[in-house]
Structures are given as structure tokens and as C-alpha cells.
C-alpha positions, 0 to 999 in steps of 0.5 A: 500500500505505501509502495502504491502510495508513492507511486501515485504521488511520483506520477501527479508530481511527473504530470505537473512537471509535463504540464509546466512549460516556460512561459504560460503554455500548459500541456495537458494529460489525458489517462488512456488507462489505470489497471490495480493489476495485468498479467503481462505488459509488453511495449515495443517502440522505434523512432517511427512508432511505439506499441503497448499491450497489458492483459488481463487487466485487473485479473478481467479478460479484457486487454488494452492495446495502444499502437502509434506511429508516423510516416515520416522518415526519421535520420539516425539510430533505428534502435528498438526498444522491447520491454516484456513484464509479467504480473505488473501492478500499479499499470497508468497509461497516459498522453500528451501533446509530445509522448506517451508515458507508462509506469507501473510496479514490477514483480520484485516492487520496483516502480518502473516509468518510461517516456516515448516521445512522438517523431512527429506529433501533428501528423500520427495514426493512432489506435487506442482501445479495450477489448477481450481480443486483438481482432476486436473491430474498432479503430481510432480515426483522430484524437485530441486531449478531450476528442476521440473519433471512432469507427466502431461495430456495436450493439447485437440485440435480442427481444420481444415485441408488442403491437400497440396502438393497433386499430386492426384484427391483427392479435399476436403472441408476445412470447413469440414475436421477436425481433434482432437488431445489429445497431451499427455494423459499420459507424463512426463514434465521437466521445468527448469526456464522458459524453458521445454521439454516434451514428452508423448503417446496421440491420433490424429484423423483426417476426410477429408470432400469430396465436394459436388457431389462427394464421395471417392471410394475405386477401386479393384485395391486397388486406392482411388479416388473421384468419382460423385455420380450415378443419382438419389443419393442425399444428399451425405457426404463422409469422409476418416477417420484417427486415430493415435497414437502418440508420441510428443516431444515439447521444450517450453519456457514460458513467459510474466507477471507471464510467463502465456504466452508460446511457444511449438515446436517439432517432432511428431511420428505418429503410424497409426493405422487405416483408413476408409471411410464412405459415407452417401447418399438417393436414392429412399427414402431410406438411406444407408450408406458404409464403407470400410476399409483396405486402406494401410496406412502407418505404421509411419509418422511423423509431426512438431508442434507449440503451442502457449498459454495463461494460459490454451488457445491457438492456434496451427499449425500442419505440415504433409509433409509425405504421410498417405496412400502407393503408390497403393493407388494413395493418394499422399498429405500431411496435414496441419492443425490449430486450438484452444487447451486447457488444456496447 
């Protein structure tokens, strides 16, 4: 504890002395990262360029990793530095305008700090996350002392669905209606402090379950209503099919210890893109299967969505007031929608 005690104080001393400058210029610091413990560190660093990578953070599966570098030709010694520490404690990570800094506590109790300054700090790529893996999708586009871009891959959901404000025939089975989300496949993040703004391209894909005797039915008219299955029919499940694209537009703030906790809300611009039934039924012994399409959806929508999370796990809310399907179809109803996301 002493030994941590004066670490501490030894950095805040060092990131006084980086932010003094001569004159009144101040240069600020920004943490990347503060681990109790890691199983391993290892940091390789060139003139051009410098890595660090800590495992198992805080006896966790998550890895942070950080890659730097520039394009520019630098003239002189091309010496590489290699430094490889298992069971470190005390790990602090942290940028300024000029370097990146690590220190941290060996094995045997030693503190150990490094300096590795930028060969050109106006004009670097950077690479900064965590996650349980190297391949983890995320990159950094720039970064500033209080800015980050991002692009980023999030938000794989499962949950259930309700129609409300349902002015139609339409009654369905709320255990059995589901829906999936992929929030943003690909999109581009920004994080300031504790605060962000996102948005990106995924896919939203939701299937509403009939209740039992009855199937959905589409009528030459071009209605969709939910009709009884003939006499002798048996084993009946139906589904109306609805695939998306969409579009999200989330503000998130993040908080609590470490800010793991966080907090997303925002429009979504729904692309419809396609709809069917499918229904399964058994009659004289035999299986059969319908489907049908071209059900007159209509072209865009567009829902509300909240999020909340804990590191990597949440719960989420989807609202859909607007109608799916056009007005010939007799299908009047919105959706609302909840259940578990991952991948935050």
C-alpha cells in the first residue's frame, strides 16, 4: 500500500512537471488507462512508432492495446526498444501533446516509468482501445486531449415485441414475436469526456408470432388479416416477417466507477426493405408450408431508442409509433419492443 502510495504521488508530481512549460503554455494529460493489476505488459517502440499491450487487466479478460506511429522518415539510430513484464501492478497509461508515458510496479516492487516521445506529433495514426481480443473491430480515426473519433461495430440485440396502438384484427403472441437488431455494423463514434454521439448503417429484423388457431392471410384485395385455420389443419405457426435497414443516431453519456456504466438515446431511420409471411401447418399427414410476399410496406419509418449498459451488457427499449405496412393493407399498429444487447 505505501509502495502504491508513492507511486501515485511520483506520477501527479511527473504530470505537473509535463504540464509546466516556460512561459504560460500548459500541456495537458489525458489517462488512456489505470489497471490495480495485468498479467503481462509488453511495449515495443522505434523512432517511427511505439506499441503497448497489458492483459488481463485487473485479473478481467479484457486487454488494452495502444499502437502509434508516423510516416515520416526519421535520420539516425533505428534502435528498438522491447520491454516484456509479467504480473505488473500499479499499470497508468497516459498522453500528451509530445509522448506517451507508462509506469507501473514490477514483480520484485520496483516502480518502473518510461517516456516515448512522438517523431512527429501533428501528423500520427493512432489506435487506442479495450477489448477481450486483438481482432476486436474498432479503430481510432483522430484524437485530441478531450476528442476521440471512432469507427466502431456495436450493439447485437435480442427481444420481444408488442403491437400497440393497433386499430386492426391483427392479435399476436408476445412470447413469440421477436425481433434482432445489429445497431451499427459499420459507424463512426465521437466521445468527448464522458459524453458521445454516434451514428452508423446496421440491420433490424423483426417476426410477429400469430396465436394459436389462427394464421395471417394475405386477401386479393391486397388486406392482411388473421384468419382460423380450415378443419382438419393442425399444428399451425404463422409469422409476418420484417427486415430493415437502418440508420441510428444515439447521444450517450457514460458513467459510474471507471464510467463502465452508460446511457444511449436517439432517432432511428428505418429503410424497409422487405416483408413476408410464412405459415407452417399438417393436414392429412402431410406438411406444407406458404409464403407470400409483396405486402406494401412502407418505404421509411422511423423509431426512438434507449440503451442502457454495463461494460459490454445491457438492456434496451425500442419505440415504433409509425405504421410498417400502407393503408390497403388494413395493418394499422405500431411496435414496441425490449430486450438484452451486447457488444456496447
Amino acid at each position: 500500500m505505501f509502495r502504491k502510495f508513492l507511486l501515485s504521488i511520483s506520477l501527479i508530481a511527473s504530470m505537473t512537471a509535463v504540464a509546466q512549460t516556460a512561459g504560460e503554455t500548459t500541456a495537458v494529460a489525458d489517462t488512456l488507462l489505470n489497471a490495480a493489476s495485468a498479467q503481462n505488459l509488453t511495449i515495443v517502440s522505434t523512432s517511427r512508432s511505439t506499441s503497448i499491450t497489458v492483459r488481463n487487466l485487473d485479473k478481467g479478460p479484457e486487454t488494452f492495446f495502444y499502437q502509434t506511429g508516423t510516416q515520416q522518415t526519421v535520420k539516425g539510430s533505428r534502435t528498438q526498444t522491447q520491454i516484456n513484464c509479467p504480473d505488473v501492478s500499479s499499470v497508468i497509461v497516459y498522453e500528451t501533446e509530445d509522448n506517451v508515458n507508462i509506469s507501473f510496479v514490477n514483480p520484485e516492487g520496483e516502480t518502473m516509468a518510461y517516456t516515448f516521445d512522438f517523431a512527429d506529433p501533428d501528423n500520427r495514426t493512432l489506435k487506442s482501445y479495450i477489448g477481450t481480443r486483438g481482432s476486436d473491430f474498432g479503430f481510432t480515426i483522430s484524437r485530441n486531449n478531450t476528442t476521440k473519433w471512432d469507427v466502431v461495430s456495436d450493439g447485437i440485440g435480442f427481444g420481444w415485441i408488442n403491437p400497440i396502438n393497433n386499430n386492426s384484427d391483427i392479435n399476436t403472441s408476445m412470447w413469440r414475436s421477436v425481433e434482432f437488431t445489429w445497431n451499427m455494423i459499420l459507424g463512426v463514434k465521437m466521445t468527448h469526456r464522458a459524453q458521445e454521439l454516434s451514428f452508423g448503417l446496421g440491420i433490424h429484423w423483426q417476426l410477429l408470432a400469430s396465436k394459436a388457431g389462427h394464421y395471417f392471410h394475405k386477401n386479393s384485395d391486397g388486406r392482411i388479416t388473421l384468419d382460423p385455420y380450415a378443419e382438419g389443419q393442425t399444428k399451425g405457426t404463422s409469422h409476418l416477417s420484417m427486415f430493415s435497414l437502418q440508420i441510428p443516431v444515439l447521444y450517450g453519456v457514460n458513467f459510474g466507477h471507471k464510467r463502465y456504466c452508460g446511457f444511449k438515446l436517439g432517432p432511428v431511420l428505418n429503410f424497409n426493405t422487405g416483408a413476408h409471411i410464412e405459415t407452417k401447418y399438417e393436414q392429412d399427414g402431410s406438411e406444407y408450408t406458404v409464403k407470400t410476399g409483396h405486402l406494401s410496406q412502407r418505404k421509411v419509418t422511423v423509431d426512438a431508442m434507449a440503451m442502457f449498459n454495463y461494460r459490454c451488457i445491457g438492456v434496451y427499449a425500442r419505440y415504433a409509433p409509425m405504421k410498417r405496412f400502407n393503408s390497403r393493407t388494413d395493418l394499422d399498429f405500431g411496435t414496441f419492443s425490449t430486450g438484452l444487447m451486447i457488444g456496447f
